[in-house]
C-alpha atoms as one frame of an Amber mdcrd trajectory, in Angstrom:
protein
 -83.514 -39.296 -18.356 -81.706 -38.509 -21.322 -83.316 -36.889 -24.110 -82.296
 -36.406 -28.223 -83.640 -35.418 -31.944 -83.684 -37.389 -34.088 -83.699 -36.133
 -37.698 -83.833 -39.027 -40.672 -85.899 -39.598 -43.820 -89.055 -40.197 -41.383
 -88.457 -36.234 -39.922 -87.588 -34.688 -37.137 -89.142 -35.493 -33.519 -87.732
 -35.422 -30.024 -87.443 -38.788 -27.685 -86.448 -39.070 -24.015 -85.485 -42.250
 -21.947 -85.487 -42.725 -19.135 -82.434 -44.731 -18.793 -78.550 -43.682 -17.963
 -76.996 -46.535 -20.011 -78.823 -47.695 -23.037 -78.104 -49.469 -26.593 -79.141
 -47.792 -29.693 -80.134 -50.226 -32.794 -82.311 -50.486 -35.225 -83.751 -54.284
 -34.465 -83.708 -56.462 -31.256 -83.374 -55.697 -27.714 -82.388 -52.026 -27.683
 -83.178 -49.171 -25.551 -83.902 -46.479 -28.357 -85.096 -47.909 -31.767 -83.898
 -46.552 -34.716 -85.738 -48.766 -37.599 -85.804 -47.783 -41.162 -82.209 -46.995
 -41.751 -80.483 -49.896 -43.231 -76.991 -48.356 -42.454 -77.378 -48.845 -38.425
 -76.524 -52.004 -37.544 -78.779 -54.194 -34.823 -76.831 -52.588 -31.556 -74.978
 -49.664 -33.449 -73.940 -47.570 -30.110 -74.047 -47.517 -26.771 -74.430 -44.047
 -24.780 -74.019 -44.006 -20.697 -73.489 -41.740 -18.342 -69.889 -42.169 -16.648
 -69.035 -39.724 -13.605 -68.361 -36.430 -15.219 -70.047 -37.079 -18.341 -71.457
 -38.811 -21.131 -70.165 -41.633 -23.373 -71.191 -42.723 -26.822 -69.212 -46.074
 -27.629 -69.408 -47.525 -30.768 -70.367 -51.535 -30.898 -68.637 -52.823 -33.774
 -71.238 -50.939 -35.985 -70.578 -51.660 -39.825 -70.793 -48.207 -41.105 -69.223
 -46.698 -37.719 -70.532 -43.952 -36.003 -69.857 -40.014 -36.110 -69.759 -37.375
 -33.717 -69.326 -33.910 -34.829 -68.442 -35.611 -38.504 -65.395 -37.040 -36.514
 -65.258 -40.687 -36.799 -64.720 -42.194 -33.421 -64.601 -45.669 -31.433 -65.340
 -44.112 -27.615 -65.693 -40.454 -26.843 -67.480 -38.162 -24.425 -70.342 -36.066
 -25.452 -71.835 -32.840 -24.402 -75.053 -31.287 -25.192 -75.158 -30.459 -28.754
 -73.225 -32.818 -29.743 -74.121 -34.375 -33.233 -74.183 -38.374 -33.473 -74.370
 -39.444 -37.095 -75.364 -43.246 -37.636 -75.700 -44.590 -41.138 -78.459 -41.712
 -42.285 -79.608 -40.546 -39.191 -78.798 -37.792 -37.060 -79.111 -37.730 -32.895
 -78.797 -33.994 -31.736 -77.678 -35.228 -27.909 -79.265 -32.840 -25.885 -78.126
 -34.662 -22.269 -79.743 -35.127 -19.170 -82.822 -33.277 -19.017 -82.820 -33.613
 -15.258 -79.571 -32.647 -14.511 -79.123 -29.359 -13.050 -75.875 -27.700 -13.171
 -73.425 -27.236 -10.297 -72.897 -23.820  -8.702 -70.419 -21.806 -10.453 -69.919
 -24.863 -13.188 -69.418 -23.700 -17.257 -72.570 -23.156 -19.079 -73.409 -26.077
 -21.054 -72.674 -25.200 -25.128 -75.961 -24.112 -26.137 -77.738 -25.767 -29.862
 -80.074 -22.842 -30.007 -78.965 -20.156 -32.028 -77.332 -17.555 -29.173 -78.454
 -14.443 -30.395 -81.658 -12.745 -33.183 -80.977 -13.348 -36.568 -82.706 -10.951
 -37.890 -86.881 -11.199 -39.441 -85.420 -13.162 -42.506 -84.365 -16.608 -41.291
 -85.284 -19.541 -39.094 -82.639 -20.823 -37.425 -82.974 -24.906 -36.873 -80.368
 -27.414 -35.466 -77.166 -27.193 -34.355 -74.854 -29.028 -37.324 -70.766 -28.464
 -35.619 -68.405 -26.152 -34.561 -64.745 -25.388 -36.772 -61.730 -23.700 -36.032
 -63.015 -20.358 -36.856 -67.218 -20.738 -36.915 -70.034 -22.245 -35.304 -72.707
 -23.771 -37.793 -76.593 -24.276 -37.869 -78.841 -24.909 -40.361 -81.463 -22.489
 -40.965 -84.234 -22.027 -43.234 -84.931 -18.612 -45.270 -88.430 -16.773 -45.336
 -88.569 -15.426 -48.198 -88.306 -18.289 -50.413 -88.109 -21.506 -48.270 -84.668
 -22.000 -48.926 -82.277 -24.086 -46.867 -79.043 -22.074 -45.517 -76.233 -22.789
 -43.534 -75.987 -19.573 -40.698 -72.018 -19.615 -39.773 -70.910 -17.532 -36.433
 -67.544 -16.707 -35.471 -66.442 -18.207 -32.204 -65.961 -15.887 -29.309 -62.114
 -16.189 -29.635 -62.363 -14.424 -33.101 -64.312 -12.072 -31.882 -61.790 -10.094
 -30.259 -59.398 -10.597 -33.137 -58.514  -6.631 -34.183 -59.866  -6.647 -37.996
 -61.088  -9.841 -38.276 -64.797  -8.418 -38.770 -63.009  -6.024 -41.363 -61.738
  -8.921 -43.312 -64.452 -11.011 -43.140 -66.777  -8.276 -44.588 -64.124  -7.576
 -47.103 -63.566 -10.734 -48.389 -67.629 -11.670 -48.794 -68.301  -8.354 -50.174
 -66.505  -9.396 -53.371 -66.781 -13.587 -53.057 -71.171 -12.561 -53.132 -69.987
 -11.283 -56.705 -68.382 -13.957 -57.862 -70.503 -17.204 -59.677 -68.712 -20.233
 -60.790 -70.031 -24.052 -60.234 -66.902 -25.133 -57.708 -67.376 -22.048 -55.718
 -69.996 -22.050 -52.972 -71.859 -18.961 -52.734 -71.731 -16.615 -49.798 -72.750
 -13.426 -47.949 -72.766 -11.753 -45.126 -75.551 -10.491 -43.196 -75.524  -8.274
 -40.441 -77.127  -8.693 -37.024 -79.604  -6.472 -35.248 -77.542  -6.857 -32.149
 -74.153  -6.239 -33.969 -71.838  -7.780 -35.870 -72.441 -10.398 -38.826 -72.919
 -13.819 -39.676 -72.012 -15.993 -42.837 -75.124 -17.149 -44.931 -74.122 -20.323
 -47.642 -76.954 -23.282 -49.148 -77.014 -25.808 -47.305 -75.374 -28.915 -48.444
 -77.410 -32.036 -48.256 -74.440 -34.020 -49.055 -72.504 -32.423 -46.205 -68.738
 -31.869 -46.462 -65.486 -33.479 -48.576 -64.743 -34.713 -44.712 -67.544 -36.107
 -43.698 -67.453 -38.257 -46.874 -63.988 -39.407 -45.900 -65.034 -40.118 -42.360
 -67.348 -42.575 -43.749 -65.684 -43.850 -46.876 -62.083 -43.768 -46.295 -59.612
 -42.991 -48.927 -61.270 -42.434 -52.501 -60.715 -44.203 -55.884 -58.264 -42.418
 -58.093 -60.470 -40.809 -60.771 -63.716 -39.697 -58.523 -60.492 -38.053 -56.412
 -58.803 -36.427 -58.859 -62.141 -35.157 -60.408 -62.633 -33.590 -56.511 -59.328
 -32.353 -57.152 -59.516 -30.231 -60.386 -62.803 -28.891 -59.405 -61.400 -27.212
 -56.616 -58.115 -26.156 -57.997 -60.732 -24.461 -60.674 -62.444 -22.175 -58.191
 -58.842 -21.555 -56.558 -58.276 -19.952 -60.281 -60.991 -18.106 -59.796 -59.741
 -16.450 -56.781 -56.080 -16.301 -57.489 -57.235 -14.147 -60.782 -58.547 -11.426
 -58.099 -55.068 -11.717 -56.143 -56.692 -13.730 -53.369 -54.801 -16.555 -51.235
 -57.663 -19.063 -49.951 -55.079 -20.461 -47.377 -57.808 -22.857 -45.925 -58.093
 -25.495 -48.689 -58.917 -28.943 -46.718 -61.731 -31.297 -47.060 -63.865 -29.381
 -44.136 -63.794 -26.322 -46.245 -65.365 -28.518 -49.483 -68.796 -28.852 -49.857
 -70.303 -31.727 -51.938 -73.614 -31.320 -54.129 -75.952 -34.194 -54.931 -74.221
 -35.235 -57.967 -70.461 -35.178 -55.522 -69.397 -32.117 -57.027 -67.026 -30.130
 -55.066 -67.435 -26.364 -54.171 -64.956 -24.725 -52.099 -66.328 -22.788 -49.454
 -65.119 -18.899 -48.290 -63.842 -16.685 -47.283 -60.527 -18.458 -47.065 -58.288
 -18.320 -43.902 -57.779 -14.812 -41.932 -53.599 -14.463 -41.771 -53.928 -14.356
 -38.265 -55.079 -17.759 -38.121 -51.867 -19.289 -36.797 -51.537 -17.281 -33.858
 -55.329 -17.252 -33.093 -56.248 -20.962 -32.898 -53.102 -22.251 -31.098 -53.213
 -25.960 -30.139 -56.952 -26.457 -30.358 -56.714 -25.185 -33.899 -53.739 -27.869
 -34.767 -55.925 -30.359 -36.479 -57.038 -27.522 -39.395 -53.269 -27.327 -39.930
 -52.584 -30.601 -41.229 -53.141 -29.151 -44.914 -51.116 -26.031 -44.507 -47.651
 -25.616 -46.459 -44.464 -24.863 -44.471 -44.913 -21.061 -45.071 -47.704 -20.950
 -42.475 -45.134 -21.834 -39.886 -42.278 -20.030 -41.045 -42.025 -16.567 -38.818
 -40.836 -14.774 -41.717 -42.942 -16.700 -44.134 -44.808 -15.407 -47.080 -48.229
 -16.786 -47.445 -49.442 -16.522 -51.271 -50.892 -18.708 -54.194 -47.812 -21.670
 -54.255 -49.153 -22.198 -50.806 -52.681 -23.039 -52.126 -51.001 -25.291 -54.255
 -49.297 -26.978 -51.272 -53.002 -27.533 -49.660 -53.784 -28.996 -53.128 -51.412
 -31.527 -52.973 -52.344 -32.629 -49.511 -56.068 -32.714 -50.762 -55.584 -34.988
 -53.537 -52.611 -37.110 -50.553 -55.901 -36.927 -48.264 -58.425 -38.293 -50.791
 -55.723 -41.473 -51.952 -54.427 -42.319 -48.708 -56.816 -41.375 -46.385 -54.886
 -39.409 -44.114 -53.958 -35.708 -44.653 -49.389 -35.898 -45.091 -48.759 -34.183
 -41.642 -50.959 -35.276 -38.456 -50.180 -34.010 -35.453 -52.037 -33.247 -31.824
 -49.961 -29.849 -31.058 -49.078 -27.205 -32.656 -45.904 -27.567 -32.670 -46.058
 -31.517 -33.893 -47.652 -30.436 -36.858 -44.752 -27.416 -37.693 -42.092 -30.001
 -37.167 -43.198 -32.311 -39.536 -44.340 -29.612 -42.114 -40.956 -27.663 -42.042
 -38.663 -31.196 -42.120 -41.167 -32.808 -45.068 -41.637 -35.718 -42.676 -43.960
 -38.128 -44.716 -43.582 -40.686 -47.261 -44.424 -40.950 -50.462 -47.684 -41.820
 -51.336 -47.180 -45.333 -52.846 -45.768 -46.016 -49.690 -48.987 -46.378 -48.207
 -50.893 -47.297 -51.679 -48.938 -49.554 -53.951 -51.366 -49.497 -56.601 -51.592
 -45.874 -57.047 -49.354 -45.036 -60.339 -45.915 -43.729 -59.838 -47.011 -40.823
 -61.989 -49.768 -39.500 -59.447 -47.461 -39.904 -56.549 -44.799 -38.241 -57.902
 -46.931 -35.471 -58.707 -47.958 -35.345 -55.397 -44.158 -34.961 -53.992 -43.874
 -32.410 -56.362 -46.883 -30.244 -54.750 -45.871 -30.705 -51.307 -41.908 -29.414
 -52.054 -40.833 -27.422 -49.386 -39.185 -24.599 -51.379 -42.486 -22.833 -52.813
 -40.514 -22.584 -56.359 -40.228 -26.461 -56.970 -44.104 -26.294 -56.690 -46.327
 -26.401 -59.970 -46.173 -22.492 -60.792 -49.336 -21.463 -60.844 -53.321 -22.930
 -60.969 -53.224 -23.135 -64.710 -49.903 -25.600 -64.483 -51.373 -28.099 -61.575
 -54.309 -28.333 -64.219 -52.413 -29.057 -66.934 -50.529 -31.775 -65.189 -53.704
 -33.387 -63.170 -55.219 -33.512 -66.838 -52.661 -35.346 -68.437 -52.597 -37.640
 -64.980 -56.803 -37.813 -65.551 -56.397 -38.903 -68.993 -53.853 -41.738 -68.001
 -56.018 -42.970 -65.576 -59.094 -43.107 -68.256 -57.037 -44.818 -70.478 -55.817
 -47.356 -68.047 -58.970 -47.905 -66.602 -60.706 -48.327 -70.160 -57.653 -51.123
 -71.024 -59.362 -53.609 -68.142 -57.398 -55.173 -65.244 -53.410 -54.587 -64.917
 -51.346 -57.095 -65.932 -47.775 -57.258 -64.566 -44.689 -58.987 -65.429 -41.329
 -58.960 -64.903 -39.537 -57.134 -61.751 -38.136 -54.033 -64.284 -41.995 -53.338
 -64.660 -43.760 -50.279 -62.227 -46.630 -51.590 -59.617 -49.383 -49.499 -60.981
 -48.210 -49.001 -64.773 -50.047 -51.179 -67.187 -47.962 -53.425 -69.489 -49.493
 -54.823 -72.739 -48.557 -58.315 -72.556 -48.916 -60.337 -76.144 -50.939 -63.543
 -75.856 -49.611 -66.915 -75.959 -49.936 -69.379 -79.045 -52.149 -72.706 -78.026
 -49.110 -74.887 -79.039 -47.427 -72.440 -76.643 -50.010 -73.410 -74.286 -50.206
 -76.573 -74.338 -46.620 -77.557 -74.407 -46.388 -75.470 -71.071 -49.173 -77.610
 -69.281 -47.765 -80.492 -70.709 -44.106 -79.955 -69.113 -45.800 -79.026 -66.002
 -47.782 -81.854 -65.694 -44.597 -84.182 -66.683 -42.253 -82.554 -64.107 -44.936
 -83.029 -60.938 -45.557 -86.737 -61.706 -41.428 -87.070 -61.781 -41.544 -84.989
 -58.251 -44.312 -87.467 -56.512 -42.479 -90.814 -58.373 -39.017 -89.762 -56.661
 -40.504 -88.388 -53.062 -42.420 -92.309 -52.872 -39.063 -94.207 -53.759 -37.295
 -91.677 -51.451 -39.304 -92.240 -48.546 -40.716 -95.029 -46.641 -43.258 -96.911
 -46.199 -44.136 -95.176 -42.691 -43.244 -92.222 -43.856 -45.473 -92.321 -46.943
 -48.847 -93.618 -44.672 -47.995 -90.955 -42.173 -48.344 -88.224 -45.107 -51.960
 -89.334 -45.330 -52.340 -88.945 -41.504 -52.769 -86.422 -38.989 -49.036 -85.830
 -38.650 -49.701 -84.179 -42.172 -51.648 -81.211 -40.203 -49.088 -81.165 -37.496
 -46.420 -80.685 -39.750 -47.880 -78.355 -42.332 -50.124 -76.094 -40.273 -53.121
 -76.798 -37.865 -56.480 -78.108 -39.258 -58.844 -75.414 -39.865 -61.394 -74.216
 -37.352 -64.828 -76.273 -37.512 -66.838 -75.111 -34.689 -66.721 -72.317 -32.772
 -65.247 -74.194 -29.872 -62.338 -74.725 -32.092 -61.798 -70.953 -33.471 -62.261
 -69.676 -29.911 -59.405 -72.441 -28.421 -57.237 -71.661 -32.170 -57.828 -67.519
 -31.076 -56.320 -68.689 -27.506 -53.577 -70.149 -28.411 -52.658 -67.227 -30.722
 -52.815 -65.088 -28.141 -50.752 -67.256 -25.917 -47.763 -66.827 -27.709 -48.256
 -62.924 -28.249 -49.498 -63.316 -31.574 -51.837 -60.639 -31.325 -52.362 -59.098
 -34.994 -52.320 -62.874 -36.315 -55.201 -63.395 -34.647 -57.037 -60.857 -35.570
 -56.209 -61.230 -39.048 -57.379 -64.731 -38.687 -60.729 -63.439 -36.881 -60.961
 -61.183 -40.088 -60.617 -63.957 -42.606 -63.202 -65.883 -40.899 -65.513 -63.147
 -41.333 -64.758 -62.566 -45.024 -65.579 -66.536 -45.497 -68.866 -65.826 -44.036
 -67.396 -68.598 -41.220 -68.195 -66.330 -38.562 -71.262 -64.222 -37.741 -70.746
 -61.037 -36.560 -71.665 -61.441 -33.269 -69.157 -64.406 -32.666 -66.742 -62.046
 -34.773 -67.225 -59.279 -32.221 -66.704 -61.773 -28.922 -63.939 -62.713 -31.197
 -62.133 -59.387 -30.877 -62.823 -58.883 -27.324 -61.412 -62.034 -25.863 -58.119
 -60.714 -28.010 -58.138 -57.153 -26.748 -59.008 -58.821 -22.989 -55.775 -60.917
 -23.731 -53.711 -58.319 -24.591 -54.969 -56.575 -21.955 -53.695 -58.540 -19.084
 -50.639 -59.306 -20.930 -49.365 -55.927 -21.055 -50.397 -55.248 -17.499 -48.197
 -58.064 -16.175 -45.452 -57.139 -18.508 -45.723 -53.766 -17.063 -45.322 -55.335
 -13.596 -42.369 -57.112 -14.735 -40.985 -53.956 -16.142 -40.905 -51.993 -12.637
 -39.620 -55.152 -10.262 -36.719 -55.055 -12.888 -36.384 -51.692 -12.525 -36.642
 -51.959  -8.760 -34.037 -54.684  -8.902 -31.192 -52.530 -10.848 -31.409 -55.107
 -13.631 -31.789 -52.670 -16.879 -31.074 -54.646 -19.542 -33.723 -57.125 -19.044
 -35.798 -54.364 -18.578 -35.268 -53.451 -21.605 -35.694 -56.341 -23.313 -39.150
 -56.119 -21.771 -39.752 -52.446 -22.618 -38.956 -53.811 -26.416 -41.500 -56.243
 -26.220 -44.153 -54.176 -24.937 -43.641 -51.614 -27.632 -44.081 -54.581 -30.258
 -47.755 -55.344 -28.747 -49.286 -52.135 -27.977 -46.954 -49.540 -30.644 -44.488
 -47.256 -29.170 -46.883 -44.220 -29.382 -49.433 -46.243 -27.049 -49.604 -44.886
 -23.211 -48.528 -48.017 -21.454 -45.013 -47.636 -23.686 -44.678 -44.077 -22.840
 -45.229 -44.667 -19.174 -42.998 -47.413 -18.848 -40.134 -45.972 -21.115 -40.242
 -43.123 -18.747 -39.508 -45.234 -15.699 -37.270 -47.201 -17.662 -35.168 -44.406
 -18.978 -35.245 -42.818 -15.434 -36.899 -39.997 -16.213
């Protein structure tokens, strides 16, 4: 039996069932209904229990499906874990018949682990960062909502961490200004303190890109100067935030931004290790620099890879280790932004280069100067957006930079039709005298479809045999653009759509595991080159990063 709560616009209750593989949906033949939420899909996830643990797998939802505000395909679970589908929230609380093994870990508790104190009433369990655990809590005195933020046991026993902490909220309690979230610290009766903040309904600038994706250009640079605003604020009072990322945004109703406290303790590096790497992608080059100064131009680093992070969708350095992430910070290993978003002006990307220089003094100077620059780069894209759709011509022209282009007379017109229509009755006229007779009837026939492409799909017996064949001749990401376009044209339910997919993956599948046979009886057989050959191809199905290439490049290579 397997047991959750559920929180959605219907309230909060707990459900069991009694089942260790079941489908959550909101209509149909599902195992745990979840109806009133138009943003699950029919059979959203499925969760079972594998040998050592628990499995949520997404089905092809629409909207996708969250755990922890991480966006993921197939992952295990623990207790506490927090599964976000379209507006609902399942607090996975695990098998509630299990009992643990002698000597096994403690599960992670959801319950708040120690007293907070007469004045709150600590509720669910909402995620864990790099530095604090989070639940949502609700305050006596006035019925307030409030976020209750614990450091993690490593922090802990961080020498002056505490100090800091208490430092830093002391004066940020102080401080009011609308991008700036407000914050204190309250101490507990059994020692030490926790963080108290509102609680955001709208959540945080990352869980909106989970969902979303990459932002439109003027909602991102509005997210943008809000927070480089309240980064003023602080670097008035001398402070360094150091921890500007979309985690550390909170969003309002309205999608305001307000950067949350107390910044990042300058021990953070050394702290968090590997299991810390992914809060690193948004740190500038002086974090990793042993001699490094950390100070405002690296704020304005992390405010470049904000506003990279809200265009492309992706934060400029990604990286599982520690180290990964270092090397590609210190060597400026990413491209420019229009690499990955050709429509984005050359103006905005540039900008963005500029923020993420490596040497701190080729960096906008200060707060006031990124403002000054992302509201002339605002007031471009106002205008441009006012002006209607982009019109392009010529190759001297920028992708992204609208051209005024003067209209055409109507005799203009009309003589231009007129020559066109002129030169394709001359074209037909000489391909009939040049041909034959045969030739000309077998236009009209179906050695017209042969020759120019196969017939479209009209059944689903057809699509599934057209999918096959793709997949025949390794033509992998064809089909599945092809599975895609037949969605898009509405040709394909979703359902068909999904069985779609899988017979590719199943495809590509076996084909890589008989390549990868092929691969080691070359190897066997002394005959490298063809081996290879066959490495080569293996890396153009599954990507060189994927495990299968690694594996077999290892035994190809020897090593």
């Amino acid at each position: 039996m397997v047991a959750f709560i559920i929180e959605n616009n219907e309230g909060i209750r707990r459900v069991e069932v009694r089942k260790t593989d079941l489908i959550v949906g909101r209509e149909g033949e599902v195992d745990l209904l979840l109806s009133g939420d138009d943003k699950i899909s029919r059979r959203h996830v499925r969760i079972l229990r594998g040998k050592e643990s628990w499995i949520v797998e997404d089905l092809g939802s629409a909207n996708g499906t969250l755990v922890n505000a991480e966006r993921v395909k197939k992952k295990r679970i623990e207790r506490g874990d927090v599964l976000t589908l379209g507006d609902t929230t399942l607090t996975f609380l695990g098998d509630e018949e299990a009992t643990p093994k002698p000597g096994a870990a403690p599960e992670r508790a959801t319950e708040f682990p120690c007293d907070p104190g007469p004045a709150f009433l600590p509720g669910r369990f909402l995620g864990s960062g790099a530095t604090h655990r989070v639940w949502a809590a609700r305050r006596k005195k006035d019925g307030a909502d409030v976020a209750l933020r614990l450091p993690r046991e490593i922090w802990k026993t961080c020498e002056g961490f505490e100090a800091w902490v208490a430092d830093r909220t002391r004066l940020w309690a102080r401080l009011e200004h609308p991008h700036l979230q407000p914050l204190e610290r309250v101490a507990l009766p059994a020692g030490g303190g926790m963080l108290v903040e509102p609680l955001m309904r709208e959540g945080t600038l990352a869980q909106r890109l989970a969902v979303e994706g990459r932002q439109d250009i003027l909602p991102a640079l509005d997210i943008v100067r809000g927070t480089a605003q309240a980064l003023g604020v602080l670097h008035a009072l001398g402070w360094t935030h150091g921890g500007v990322r979309p985690s550390a945004i909170r969003l309002d109703l309205d999608g305001r931004p307000k950067l949350a406290g107390p910044g990042r303790h300058p021990g953070f590096l050394a702290v968090v290790g590997d299991g810390g790497a992914g809060a690193l992608h948004d740190s500038a080059p002086e974090w990793f620099e042993p001699d490094g100064v950390v100070g405002k131009a690296s704020d304005i680093w992390s405010l470049g890879a904000l506003l990279h992070e809200l265009l492309i969708g992706r934060p400029p350095a990604e990286g599982k280790t520690l180290e990964a992430v270092a090397a590609r910070v210190r060597k400026g290993l990413y491209k420019p932004p229009r690499e990955f978003r050709p429509d984005l002006p050359r103006a905005i990307s540039d900008f963005i280069e500029a923020c993420l220089a490596r040497d701190p003094k080729e960096r906008p100077a200060c707060v006031e100067d990124f403002l000054e620059r992302l509201g002339e780069l605002q007031a471009k894209a106002r205008e441009r957006k006012s002006k209607g759709p982009i019109r392009m011509e010529g190759r001297e022209r920028e992708l992204g930079e609208r051209q005024d282009v003067p209209k055409k007379s109507l005799r203009h017109r009309v003589m231009s039709w007129s020559l066109t229509v002129v030169i394709g009755v001359i074209l037909n006229v000489g391909l009939y005298l040049y041909l034959t007779k045969d030739q000309v009837d077998s236009l009209s026939g179906s050695e017209t479809a042969s020759q120019f492409g196969p017939p479209p799909a009209r059944s689903a017996e057809g699509r599934r045999q057209e999918i096959l064949d793709l997949c025949s001749r390794d033509l992998y990401e064809k089909a599945n653009e092809r599975v895609r376009v037949w969605q898009s044209q509405r040709d394909v339910m979703p359902d068909e759509a999904r069985s779609l997919r899988q017979q590719i993956q199943r495809s590509l599948e076996a084909r890589v595991a008989r390549l990868s046979q092929d691969i080691s009886a070359l190897v066997e057989n002394g005959d490298r080159q063809r081996a290879h050959e066959g490495l080569a191809l293996l890396e153009r199905l599954v990507g060189r990063d994927a495990p299968a290439s690694r594996r077999m490049r290892r035994l190809v290579e020897g090593r």
